[in-house]
C-alpha positions in Angstrom: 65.3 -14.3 105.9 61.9 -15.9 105.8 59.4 -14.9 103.5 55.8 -14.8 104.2 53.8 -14.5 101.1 50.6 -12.7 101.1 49.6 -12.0 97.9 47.8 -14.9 96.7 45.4 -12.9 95.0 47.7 -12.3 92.1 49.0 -15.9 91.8 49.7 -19.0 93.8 52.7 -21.4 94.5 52.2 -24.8 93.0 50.7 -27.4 94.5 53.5 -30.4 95.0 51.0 -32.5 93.8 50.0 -31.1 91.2 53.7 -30.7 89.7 54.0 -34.6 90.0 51.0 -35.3 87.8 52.2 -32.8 85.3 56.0 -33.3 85.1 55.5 -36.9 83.1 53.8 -35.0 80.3 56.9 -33.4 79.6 59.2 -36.3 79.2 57.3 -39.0 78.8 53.8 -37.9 77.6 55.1 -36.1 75.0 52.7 -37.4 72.0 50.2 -34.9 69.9 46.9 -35.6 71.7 45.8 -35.0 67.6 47.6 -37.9 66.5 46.1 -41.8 66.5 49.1 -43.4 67.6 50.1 -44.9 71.4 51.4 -42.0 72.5 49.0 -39.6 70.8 45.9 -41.4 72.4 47.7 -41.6 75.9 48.1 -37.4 76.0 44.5 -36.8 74.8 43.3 -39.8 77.4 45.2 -37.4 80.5 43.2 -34.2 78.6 39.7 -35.7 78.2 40.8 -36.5 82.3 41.2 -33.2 83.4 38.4 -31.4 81.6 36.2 -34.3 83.2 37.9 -33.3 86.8 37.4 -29.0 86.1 33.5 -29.9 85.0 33.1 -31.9 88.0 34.7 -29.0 90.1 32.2 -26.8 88.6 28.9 -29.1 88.0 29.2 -28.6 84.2 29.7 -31.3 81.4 32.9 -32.2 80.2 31.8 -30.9 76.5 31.4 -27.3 78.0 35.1 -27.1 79.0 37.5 -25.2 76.8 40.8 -24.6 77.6 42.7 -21.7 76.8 46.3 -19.8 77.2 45.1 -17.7 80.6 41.6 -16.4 82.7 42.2 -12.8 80.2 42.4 -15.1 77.2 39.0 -16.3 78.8 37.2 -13.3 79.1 38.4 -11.6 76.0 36.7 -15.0 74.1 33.7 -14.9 75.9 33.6 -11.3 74.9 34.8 -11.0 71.6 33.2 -14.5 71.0 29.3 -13.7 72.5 29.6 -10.4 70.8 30.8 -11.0 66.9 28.3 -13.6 67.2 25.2 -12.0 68.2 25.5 -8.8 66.9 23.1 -9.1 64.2 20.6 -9.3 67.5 22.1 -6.3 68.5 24.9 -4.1 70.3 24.4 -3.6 73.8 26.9 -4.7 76.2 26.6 -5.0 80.2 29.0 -4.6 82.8 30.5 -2.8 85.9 33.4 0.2 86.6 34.8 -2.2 88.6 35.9 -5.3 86.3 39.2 -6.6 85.9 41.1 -5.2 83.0 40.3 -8.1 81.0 36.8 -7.4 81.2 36.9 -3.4 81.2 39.5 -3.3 77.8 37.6 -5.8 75.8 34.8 -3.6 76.2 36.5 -0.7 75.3 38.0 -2.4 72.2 34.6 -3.2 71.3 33.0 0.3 71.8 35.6 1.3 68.7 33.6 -1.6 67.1 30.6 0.1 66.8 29.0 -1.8 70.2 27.2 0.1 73.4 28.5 -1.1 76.7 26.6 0.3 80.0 29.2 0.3 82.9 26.8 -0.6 85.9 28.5 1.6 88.9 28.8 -0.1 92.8 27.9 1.3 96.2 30.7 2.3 98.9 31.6 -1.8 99.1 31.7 -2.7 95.6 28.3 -4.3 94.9 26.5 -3.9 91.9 22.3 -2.9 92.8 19.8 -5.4 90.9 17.7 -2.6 90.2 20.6 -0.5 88.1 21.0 -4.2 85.9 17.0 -4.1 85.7 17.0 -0.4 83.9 20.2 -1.0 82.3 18.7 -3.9 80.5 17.6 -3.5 76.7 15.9 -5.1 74.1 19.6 -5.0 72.5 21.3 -6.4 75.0 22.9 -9.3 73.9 25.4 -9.9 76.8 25.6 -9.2 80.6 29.6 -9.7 81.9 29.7 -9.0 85.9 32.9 -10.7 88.3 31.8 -13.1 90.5 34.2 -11.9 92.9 36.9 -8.5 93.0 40.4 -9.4 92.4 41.3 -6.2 94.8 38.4 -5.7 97.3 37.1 -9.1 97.5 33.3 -8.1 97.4 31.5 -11.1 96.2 28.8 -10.1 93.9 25.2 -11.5 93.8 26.0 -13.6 90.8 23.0 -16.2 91.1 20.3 -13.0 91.8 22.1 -11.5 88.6 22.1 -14.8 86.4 18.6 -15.2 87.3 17.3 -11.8 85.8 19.5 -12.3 82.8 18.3 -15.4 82.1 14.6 -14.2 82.5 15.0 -11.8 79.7 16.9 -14.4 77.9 20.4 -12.4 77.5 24.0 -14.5 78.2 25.7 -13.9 81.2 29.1 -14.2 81.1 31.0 -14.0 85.1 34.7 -13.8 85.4 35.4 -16.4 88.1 38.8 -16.3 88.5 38.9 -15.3 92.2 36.0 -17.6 93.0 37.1 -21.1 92.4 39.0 -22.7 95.7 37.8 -19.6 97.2 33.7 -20.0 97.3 31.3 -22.6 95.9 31.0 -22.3 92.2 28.1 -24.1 90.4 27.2 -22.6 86.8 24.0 -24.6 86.9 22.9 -23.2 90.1 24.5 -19.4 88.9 22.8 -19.1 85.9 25.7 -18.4 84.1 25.9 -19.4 80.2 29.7 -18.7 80.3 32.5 -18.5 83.3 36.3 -17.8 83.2 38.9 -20.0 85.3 42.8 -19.1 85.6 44.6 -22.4 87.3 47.7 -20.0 89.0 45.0 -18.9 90.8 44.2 -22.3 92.5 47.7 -23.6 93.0 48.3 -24.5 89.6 50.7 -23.3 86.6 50.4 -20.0 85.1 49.6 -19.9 81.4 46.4 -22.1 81.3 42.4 -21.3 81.6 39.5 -22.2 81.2 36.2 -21.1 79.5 32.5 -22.7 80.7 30.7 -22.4 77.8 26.9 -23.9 78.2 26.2 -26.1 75.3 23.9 -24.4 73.0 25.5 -21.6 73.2 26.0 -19.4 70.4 30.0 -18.2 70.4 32.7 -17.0 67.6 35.7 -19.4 67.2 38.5 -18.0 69.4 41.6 -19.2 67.1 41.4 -20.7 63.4 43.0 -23.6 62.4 42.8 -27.0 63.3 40.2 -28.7 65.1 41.3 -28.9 69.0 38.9 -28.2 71.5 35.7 -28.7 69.2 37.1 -26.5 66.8 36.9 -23.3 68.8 40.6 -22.8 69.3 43.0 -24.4 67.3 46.8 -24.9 68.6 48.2 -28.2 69.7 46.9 -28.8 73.6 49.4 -28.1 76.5 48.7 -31.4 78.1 51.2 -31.4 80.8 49.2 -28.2 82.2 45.6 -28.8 81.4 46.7 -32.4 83.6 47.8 -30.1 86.5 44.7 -27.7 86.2 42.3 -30.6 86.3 44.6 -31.9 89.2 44.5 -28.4 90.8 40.9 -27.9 90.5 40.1 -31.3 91.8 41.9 -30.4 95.4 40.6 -26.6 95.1 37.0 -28.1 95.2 37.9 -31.5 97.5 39.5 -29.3 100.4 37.2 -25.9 100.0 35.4 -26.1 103.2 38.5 -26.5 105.0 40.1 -23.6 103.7 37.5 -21.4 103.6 37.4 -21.6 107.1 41.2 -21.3 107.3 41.4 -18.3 105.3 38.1 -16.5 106.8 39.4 -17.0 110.2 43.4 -15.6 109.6 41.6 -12.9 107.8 39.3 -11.5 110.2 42.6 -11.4 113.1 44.3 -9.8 110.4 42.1 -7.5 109.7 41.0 -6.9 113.6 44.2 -5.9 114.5 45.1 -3.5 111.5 41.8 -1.5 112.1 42.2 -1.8 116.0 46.6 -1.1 116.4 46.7 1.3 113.1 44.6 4.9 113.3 43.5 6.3 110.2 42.7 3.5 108.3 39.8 2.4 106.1 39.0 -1.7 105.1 37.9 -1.6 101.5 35.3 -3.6 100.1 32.4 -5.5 102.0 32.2 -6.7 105.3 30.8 -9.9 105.2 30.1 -10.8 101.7 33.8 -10.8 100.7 36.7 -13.5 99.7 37.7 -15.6 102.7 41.3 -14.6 102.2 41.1 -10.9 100.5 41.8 -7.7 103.0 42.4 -4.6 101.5 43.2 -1.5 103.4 44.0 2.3 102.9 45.8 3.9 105.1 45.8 8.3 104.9 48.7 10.3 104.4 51.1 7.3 102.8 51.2 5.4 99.2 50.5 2.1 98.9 54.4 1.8 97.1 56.0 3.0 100.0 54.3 0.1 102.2 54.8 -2.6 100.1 58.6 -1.7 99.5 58.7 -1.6 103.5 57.3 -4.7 103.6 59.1 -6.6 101.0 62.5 -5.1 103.2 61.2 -7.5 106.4 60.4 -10.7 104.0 56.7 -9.7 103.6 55.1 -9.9 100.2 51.6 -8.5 99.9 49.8 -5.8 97.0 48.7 -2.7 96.2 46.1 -3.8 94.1 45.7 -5.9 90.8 49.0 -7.5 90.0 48.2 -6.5 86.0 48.6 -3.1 86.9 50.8 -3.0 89.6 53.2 -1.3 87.6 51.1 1.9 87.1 51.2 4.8 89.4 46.9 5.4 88.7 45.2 5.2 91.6 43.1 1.8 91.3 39.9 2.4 89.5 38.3 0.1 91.6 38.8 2.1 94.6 37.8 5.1 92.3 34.2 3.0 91.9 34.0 2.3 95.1 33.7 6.6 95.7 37.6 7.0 97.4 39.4 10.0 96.2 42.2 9.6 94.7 44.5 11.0 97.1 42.9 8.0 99.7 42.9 5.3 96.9 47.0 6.1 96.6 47.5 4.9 99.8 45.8 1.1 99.3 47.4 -2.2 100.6 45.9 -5.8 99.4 46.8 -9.1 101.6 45.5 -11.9 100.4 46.2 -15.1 102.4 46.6 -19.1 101.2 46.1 -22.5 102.1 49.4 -22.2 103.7 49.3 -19.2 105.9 49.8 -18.9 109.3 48.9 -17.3 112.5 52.3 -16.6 113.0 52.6 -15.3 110.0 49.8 -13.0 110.9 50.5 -11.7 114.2 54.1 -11.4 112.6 52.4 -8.7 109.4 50.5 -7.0 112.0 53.0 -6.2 114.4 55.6 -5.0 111.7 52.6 -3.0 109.5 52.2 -0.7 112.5 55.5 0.4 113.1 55.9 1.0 109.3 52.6 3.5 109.4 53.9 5.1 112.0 57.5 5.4 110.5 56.0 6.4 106.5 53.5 9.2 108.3 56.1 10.7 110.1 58.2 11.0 107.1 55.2 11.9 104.9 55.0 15.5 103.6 51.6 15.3 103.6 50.2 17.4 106.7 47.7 14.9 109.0 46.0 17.1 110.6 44.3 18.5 107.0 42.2 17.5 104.8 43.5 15.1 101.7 43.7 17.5 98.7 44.5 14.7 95.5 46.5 17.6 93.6 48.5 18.4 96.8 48.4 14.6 97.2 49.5 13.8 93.8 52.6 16.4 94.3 53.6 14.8 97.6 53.5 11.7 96.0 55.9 12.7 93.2 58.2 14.1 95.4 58.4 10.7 96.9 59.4 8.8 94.1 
């Protein structure tokens, strides 16, 4: 059966280039980028590459590039890192209801650590308001941490407009980019940003490596203890064979971006045309315009979001219900919560997220299929259509489901 894979919000296939850069790094490039020897220089040679090719992607300086396991490891360094390191300034913490979980349990872990964190909340299509970040702003604040763009609704936030009130009070900002790069322009000069967060399985690279911007002068806690990789701030012997493929992957993200911007922006507003025009009932989450090129997210009333995606994956179609870290929870998402959906609604959500590599067929082909399995899940709903959604009569149904 063919598969058509629409979930590239949660992670990408590798590039076939970028597996034949980083496949000689296991065989033959095997040396300790530490060590002074042939071999030894040759792996911290392909290294000092890459981070040149992911600043260049980014219009930072190779020196501000730090590599790390993942985009969470990212964000709980910058966090952890800005934090520890500044507290003697003060306590107070910035960010948004809607943040990935990286963001939002860092926080929390830090709250238990005696530090204040403001959750700034979003209008109906996920944006933060400038004013809300103006008020919320202390003399305490010591850090500002706002997504560049939503891993499940796609709304693109006003990072630069942000960046440049942060920086006028002289706070760090801190933006979890993981959903931008390949998918929008991303310039930390032009942002504002002292510190960004970069997952390559995001951008058609291998899971398990990330980055973190950190602008020099910055004043950040050591992530790891031990020896002196990456300038000292995280010891552990490099992973060259995969900081090769992100630099590779980065590199392609930024040299073919227009192209697939207008590749993904274009399959995704025929996707989402003909879900909101074919399907009754149905609500597009997150903003209209200012949103990923290749993110739709839908909810559909009177169904669950699991009994879509299971209908879906049964015809060869792979899409989400919403962050694939929580995937495995029955919550609603608490991004939909932000965004002011009951519960009951925010059960019913369905994320498609399109690549470099989707079709038009593919999406005439989801479209077609999506509305005969709303019809067929509503009629076998036991939640009544023609009333009102109740969440604890929703939340019963839903049980009952299972």
């Amino acid at each position: 059966m063919k598969r058509i894979y629409l979930d590239h919000a949660a992670t990408t296939p590798v590039d076939p280039s970028v597996v034949e850069v980083m496949l000689p790094f296991f065989t033959e490039g095997y040396g300790n980028p530490s060590s002074i020897y042939a071999e030894g220089r040759a792996a911290k040679k392909a290294i000092e590459a890459a981070r040149l090719q992911i600043a260049t992607a980014i219009n930072a300086s190779s020196s501000e590039i730090y590599f790390t396991g993942s985009g969470s490891e990212s964000d709980n360094w910058a966090i952890k890192g800005i934090a520890m390191k500044n507290q003697a300034k003060g306590k107070h913490i910035i960010t948004t209801t809607i943040e990935h979980h990286a963001v939002l349990h860092t926080c929390e872990y830090l709250e238990k650590q005696g530090f204040e964190v403001t959750y700034l909340p979003v209008d109906e299509y996920g944006l933060i308001s400038l004013e809300d970040l103006k008020k919320a702003i202390r003399k305490d604040t010591i850090l500002v941490t706002i997504m560049f763009a939503n891993n499940e609704i796609g709304t693109v936030e006003p990072i630069k407009a942000i960046g440049e009130i942060v920086k006028e009070k002289g706070i760090i900002f801190h933006t979890d980019a993981v959903q931008a790069l390949g998918n929008l322009p991303v310039d930390v000069k032009d942002l504002n940003v002292d510190l960004l967060s970069l997952s390559a399985h995001k951008i058609y690279g291998p899971k398990g490596i990330g980055v973190l911007y950190i602008r020099k002068g910055v004043p950040i806690d050591n992530l790891i203890h031990g020896g002196a990789q990456e300038r000292r701030k995280r010891a552990g012997t490099e992973n060259t064979a995969e900081i090769v493929a992100f630099g590779k992957a980065a590199e392609l993200a930024v040299q073919h971006l227009e192209d697939n911007m207008i590749h993904m922006k274009t399959l995704r507003d025929v996707l989402i045309k003909g879900i909101m025009e074919k399907i009754p009932q149905v609500r597009l989450n997150g903003h209209p315009e200012q949103r990923l090129p290749g993110n739709a997210n839908f909810c559909f009333d009177y169904i669950e979001g699991e009994s879509i995606l299971l209908s879906l994956d049964i015809i060869g179609i792979a899409g989400s219900s919403g962050s694939a870290c929580t995937s495995g929870s029955l919550d609603p998402s608490h991004v939909l919560l932000a965004i002011g959906l009951p519960a009951g609604v925010a059960h019913g959500s369905l994320r498609l997220s399109i690549g470099k590599n989707t079709t038009m067929e593919d999406i005439h082909y989801v479209v077609d299929n999506l509305v005969v399995i709303i019809e067929r899940l509503r009629k076998m709903s036991p939640i009544d259509a023609n009333c009102p959604i109740d969440d604890a009569v929703f939340a019963k149904a839903s049980h009952h489901q299972h």
